[in-house]
MARFIMAR-240198 format. One record per residue (C-alpha): z, x, y; residue in three letters. Coordinates in nm, 4 decimals. Layout:
PT        w        u        v type
PT        Z        X        Y  ala
...
//
This chain:
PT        w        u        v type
PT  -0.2497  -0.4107   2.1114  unk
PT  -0.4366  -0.7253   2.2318  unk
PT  -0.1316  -1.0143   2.3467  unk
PT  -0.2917  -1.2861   2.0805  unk
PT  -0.1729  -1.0427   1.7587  unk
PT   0.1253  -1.3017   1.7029  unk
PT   0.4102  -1.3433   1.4396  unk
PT   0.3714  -1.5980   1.1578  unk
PT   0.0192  -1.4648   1.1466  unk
PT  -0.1709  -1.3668   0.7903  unk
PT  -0.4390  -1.1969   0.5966  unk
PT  -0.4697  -1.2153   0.2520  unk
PT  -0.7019  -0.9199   0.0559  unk
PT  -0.8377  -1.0330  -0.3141  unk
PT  -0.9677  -0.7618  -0.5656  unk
PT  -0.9493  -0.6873  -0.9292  unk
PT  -0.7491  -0.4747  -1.1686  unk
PT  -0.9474  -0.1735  -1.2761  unk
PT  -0.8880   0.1142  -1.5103  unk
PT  -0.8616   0.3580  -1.2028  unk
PT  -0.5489   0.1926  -1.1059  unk
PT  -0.3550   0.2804  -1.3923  unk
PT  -0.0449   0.4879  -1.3615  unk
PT  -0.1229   0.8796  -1.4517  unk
PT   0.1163   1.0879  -1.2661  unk
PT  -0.0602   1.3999  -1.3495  unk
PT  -0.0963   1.2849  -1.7333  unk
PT   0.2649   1.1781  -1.7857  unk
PT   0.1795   0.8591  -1.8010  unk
PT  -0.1239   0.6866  -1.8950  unk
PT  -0.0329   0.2637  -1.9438  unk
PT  -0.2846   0.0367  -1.9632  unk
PT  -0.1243  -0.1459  -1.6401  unk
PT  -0.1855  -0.2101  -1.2842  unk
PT   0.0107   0.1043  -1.1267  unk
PT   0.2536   0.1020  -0.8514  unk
PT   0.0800   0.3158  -0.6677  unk
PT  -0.1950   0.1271  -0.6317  unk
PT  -0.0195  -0.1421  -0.5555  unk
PT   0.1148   0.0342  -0.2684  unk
PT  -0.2362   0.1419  -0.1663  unk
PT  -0.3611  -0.2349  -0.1943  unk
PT  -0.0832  -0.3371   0.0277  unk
PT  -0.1035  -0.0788   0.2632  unk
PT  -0.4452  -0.2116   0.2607  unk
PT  -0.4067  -0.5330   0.3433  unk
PT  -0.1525  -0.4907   0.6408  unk
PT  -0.4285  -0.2582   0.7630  unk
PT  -0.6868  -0.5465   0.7733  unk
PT  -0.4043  -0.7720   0.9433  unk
PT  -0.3862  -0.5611   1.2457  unk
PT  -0.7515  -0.3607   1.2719  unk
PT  -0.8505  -0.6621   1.4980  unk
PT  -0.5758  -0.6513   1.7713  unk
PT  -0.6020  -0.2362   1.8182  unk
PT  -0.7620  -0.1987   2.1925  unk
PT  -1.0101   0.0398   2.1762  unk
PT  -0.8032   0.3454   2.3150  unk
PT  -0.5673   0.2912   2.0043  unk
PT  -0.5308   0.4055   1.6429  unk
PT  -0.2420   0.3301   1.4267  unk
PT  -0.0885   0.5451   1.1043  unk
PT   0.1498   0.3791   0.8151  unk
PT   0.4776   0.5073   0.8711  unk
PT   0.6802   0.3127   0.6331  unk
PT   0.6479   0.1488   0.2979  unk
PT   0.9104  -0.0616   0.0939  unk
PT   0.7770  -0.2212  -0.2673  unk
PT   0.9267  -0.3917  -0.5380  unk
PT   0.6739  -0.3678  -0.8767  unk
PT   0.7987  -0.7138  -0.9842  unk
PT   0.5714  -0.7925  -1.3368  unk
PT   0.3617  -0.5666  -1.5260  unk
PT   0.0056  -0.6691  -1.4798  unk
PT  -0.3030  -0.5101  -1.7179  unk
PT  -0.6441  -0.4621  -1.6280  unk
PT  -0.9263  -0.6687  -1.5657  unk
PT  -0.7248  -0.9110  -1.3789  unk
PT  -0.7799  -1.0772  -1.0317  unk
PT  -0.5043  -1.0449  -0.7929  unk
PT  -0.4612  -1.1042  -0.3872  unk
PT  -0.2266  -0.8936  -0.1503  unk
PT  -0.0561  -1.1535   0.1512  unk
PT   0.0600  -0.9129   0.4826  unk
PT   0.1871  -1.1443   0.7131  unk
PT   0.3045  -1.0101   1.0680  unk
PT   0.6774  -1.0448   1.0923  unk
PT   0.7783  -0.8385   1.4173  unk
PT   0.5649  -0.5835   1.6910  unk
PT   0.8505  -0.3809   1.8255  unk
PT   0.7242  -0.1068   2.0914  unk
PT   0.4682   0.0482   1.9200  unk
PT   0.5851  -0.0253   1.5830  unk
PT   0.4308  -0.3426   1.3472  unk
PT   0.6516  -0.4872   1.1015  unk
PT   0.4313  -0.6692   0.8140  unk
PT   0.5927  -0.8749   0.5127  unk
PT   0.3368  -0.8448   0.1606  unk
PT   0.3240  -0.9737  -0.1627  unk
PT   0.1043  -0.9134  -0.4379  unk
PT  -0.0089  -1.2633  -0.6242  unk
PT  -0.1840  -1.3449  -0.9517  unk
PT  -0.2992  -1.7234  -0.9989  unk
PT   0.0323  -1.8638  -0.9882  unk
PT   0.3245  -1.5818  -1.0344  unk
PT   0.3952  -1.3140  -0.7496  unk
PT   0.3944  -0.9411  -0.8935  unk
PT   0.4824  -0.7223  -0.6351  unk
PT   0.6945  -0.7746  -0.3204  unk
PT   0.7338  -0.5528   0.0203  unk
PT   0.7160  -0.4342   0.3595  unk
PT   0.5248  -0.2220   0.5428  unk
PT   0.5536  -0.0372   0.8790  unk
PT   0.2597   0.0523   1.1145  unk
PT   0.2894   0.2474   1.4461  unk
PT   0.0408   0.2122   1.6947  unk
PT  -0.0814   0.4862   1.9210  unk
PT  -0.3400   0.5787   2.1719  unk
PT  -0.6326   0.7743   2.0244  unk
PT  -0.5499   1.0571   2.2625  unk
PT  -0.2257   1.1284   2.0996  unk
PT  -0.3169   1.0554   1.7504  unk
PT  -0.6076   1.3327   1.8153  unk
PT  -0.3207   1.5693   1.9159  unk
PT  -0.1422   1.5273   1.5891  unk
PT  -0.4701   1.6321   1.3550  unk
PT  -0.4816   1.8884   1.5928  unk
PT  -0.1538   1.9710   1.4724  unk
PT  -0.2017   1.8984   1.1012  unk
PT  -0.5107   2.1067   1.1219  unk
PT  -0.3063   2.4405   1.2736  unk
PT   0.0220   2.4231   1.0496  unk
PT  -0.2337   2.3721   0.6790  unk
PT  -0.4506   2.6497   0.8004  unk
PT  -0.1242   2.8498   0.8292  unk
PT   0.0353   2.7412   0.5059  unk
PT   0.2759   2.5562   0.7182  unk
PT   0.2128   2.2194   0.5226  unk
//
């Protein structure tokens, strides 16, 4: 990672609320609300776009951890923004702090966990991935 990706530092990812991102879980459920899921996927999002920048070009990183609390039901049509803020790099592992905002009242809450690689090794694992599906291996 490139020495200036420093803690204290933030990104902060707008978008909208969109009938896609409802809760389904394979038609159990079918609210008219923003989902958790997607909530995870916007955050996951967003501490993506804080550390794309500082990967060297040899490197490639993979989420490896994700902590979220789903703090107000939110429906559709509505514009929210996703903070990641770097709190720690520790080895190869990046430590971001996120929370999901309407206008004025935070909705979701988490952390997130990154870890960095070079592009070699992260080749070597779809390698991997690739073999054990192909032999019903998972």
């Amino acid at each position: 990672m490139k020495s200036h990706f420093k803690r204290g530092m933030k990104v902060e990812f707008p978008f909208k609320v969109e009938p896609w991102m409802k809760p389904g879980l394979e038609g159990l459920v079918k609210h008219p609300l923003y989902s958790t899921w997607a909530m995870v996927y916007h955050m996951e999002t967003a501490s993506r776009m804080l550390l794309a920048p500082y990967l060297e070009d040899n490197e490639e990183a993979v989420g490896g951890a994700v902590l979220v609390k789903h703090l107000r039901p939110v429906g559709m049509r509505v514009h929210l923004r996703v903070t990641a803020t770097l709190v720690r790099r520790q080895g190869g592992r990046v430590y971001t702090r996120l929370e999901v905002w309407d206008k004025s009242r935070k909705i979701g809450e988490g952390s997130h966990v990154q870890v960095v690689m070079s592009r070699r090794r992260f080749a070597r694992l779809l390698v991997e991935a690739r073999s054990r599906s192909k032999h019903g291996q998972g």
